[in-house]
C-alpha positions in Angstrom: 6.9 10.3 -15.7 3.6 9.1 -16.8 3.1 5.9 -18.7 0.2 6.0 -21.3 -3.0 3.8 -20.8 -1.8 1.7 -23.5 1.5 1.0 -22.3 0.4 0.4 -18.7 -2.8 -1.8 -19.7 0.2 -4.0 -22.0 2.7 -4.4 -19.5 -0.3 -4.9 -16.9 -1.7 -8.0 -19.7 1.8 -9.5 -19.6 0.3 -11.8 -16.5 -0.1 -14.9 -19.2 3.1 -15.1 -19.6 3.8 -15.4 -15.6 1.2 -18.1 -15.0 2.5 -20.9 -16.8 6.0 -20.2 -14.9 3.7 -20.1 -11.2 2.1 -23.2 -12.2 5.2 -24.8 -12.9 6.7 -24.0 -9.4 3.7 -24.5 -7.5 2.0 -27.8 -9.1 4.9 -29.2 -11.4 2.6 -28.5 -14.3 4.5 -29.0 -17.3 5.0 -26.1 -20.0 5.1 -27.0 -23.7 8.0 -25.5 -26.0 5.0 -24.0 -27.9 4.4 -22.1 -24.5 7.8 -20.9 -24.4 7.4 -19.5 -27.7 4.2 -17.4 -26.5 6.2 -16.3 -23.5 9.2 -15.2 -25.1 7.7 -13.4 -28.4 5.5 -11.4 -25.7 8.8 -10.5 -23.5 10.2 -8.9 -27.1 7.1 -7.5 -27.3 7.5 -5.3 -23.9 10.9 -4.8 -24.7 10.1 -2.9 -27.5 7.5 -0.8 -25.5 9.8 -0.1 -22.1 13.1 0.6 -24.3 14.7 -0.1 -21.3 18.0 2.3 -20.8 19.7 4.7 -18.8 18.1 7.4 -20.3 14.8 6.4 -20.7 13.8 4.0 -17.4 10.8 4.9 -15.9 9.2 3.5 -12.4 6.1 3.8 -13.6 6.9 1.3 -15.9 8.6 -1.1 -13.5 5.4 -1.2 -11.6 3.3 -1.4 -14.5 5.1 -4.7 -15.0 5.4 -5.9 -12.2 1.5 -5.6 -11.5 1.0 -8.2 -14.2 3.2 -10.9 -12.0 0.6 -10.2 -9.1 -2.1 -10.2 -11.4 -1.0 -13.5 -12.9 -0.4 -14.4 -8.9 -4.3 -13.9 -7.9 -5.2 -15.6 -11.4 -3.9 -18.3 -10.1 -4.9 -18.5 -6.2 -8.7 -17.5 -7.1 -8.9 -20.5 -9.9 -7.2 -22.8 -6.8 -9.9 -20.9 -4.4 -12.8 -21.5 -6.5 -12.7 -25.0 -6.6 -13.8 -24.8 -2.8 -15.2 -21.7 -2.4 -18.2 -19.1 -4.0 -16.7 -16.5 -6.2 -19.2 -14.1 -3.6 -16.9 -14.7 -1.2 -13.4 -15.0 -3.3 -14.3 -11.3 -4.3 -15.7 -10.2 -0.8 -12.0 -11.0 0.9 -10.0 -9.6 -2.3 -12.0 -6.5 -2.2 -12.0 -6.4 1.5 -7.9 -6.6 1.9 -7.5 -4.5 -0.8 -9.7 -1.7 0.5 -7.6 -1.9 3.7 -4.5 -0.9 2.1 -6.0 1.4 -0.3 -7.6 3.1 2.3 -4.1 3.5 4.3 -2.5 5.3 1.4 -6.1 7.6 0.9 -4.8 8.9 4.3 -1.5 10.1 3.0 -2.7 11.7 0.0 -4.8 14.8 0.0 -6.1 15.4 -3.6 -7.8 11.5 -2.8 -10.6 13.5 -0.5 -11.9 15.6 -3.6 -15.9 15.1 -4.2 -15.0 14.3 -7.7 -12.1 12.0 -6.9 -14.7 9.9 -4.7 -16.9 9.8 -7.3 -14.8 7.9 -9.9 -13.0 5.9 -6.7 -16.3 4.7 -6.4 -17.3 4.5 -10.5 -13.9 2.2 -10.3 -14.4 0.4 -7.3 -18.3 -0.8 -8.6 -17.2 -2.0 -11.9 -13.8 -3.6 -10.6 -16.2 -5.7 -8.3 -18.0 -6.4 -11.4 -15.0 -7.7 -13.3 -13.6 -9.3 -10.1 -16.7 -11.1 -9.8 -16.9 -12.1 -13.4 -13.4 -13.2 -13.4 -13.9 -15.3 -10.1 -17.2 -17.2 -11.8 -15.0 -18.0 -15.4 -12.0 -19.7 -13.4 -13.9 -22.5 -12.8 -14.8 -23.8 -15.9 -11.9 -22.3 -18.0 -8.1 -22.8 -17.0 -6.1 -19.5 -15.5 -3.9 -19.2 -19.3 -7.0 -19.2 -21.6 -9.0 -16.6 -19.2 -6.3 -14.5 -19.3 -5.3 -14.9 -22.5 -8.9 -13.9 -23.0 -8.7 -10.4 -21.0 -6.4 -8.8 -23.7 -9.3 -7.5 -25.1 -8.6 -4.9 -22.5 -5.5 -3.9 -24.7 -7.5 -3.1 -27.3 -9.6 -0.8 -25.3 -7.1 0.8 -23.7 -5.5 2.2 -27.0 -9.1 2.6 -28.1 -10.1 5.1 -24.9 -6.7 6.6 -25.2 -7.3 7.6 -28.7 -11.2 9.0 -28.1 -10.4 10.3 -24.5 -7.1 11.9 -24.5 -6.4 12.0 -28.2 -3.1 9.9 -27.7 -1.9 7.5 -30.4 0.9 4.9 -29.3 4.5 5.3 -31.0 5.2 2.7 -33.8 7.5 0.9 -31.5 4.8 0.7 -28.7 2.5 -0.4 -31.4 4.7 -3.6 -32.6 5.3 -3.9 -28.5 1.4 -4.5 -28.3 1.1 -6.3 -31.0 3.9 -8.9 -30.1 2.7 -9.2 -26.3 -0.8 -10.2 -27.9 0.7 -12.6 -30.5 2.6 -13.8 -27.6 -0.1 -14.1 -25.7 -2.6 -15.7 -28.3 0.1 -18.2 -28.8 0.1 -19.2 -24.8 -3.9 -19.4 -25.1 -3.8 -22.4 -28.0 -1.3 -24.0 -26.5 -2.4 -24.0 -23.2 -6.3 -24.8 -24.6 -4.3 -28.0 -26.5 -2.7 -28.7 -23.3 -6.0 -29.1 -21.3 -7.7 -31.7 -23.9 
């Protein structure tokens, strides 16, 4: 089962809500209840877009999800990296590793080695480096919660390119999902902004 751009860019964004709970283990940083608000109106907000039953679980969504805890994960080791290193190089090894494994699954899958395929692989793979790069530079002047907090712009364009591209409009209950993850999430970004002063 397929999930819709919308739904998987969402549940993707939901990394805000992980970061505060990483920094917490790793660095004892404290969350404020105002964080735990943010956290817990955006996890209402995905429950209303996964509907999670019997009938209706999807994988795809699971790993939609859980993308956004390693997302929130690398937030979080490239704003600890860039306080030593050059985003250059924070984006060569990311993009090095990952290209690794990508390129061990390539091998398995045959519709990968299509002259179209390769061209949008590498249309992705030029403006991911872009955004990686841009993402590596921010996290050193701006803490991990607001710069993500920032990115769910990318929500907005995902529902947007869905609609022009593939002429999908989200269900109402996905809708009020996306809207309560950004509420959520917007919530996360003052507090943790009031937190840093």
């Amino acid at each position: 089962m397929m999930v819709p751009a919308e739904s998987a860019i969402t549940l993707n964004a939901t990394y805000p809500f992980y970061i505060p709970i990483i920094l917490f283990f790793l660095f004892k940083e404290e969350i404020k209840k105002s964080i735990y608000l943010g956290v817990f109106i955006g996890f209402i907000g995905v429950y209303f877009m996964v509907q999670p039953s019997a009938t209706h679980f999807s994988w795809a969504t699971l790993f939609a999800l859980v993308s956004g805890i390693f997302t929130a994960l690398a937030n979080v080791t490239m704003s600890i990296l860039r306080k030593t290193d050059h985003s250059f190089s924070i984006v060569f090894y990311f993009f090095l590793f990952s290209t690794i494994a990508s390129f061990i699954y390539m091998l398995l899958d045959s519709s990968a080695w299509k002259i179209d395929s390769i061209l949008f692989l590498l249309a992705i793979a030029l403006l991911s480096v872009l955004s990686q790069q841009l993402l590596a530079y921010v996290l050193k002047f701006l803490h991990p919660n607001v710069v993500s907090s920032i990115m769910y712009l990318s929500i907005v364009f995902g529902v947007l390119f869905s609609w022009l591209l593939w002429k999908q409009t989200p269900a109402i209950t996905t809708s009020v999902g996306i809207l309560l993850v950004m509420v959520g999430s917007i919530v996360v970004m003052i507090s943790s902004d009031k937190q840093d002063k």
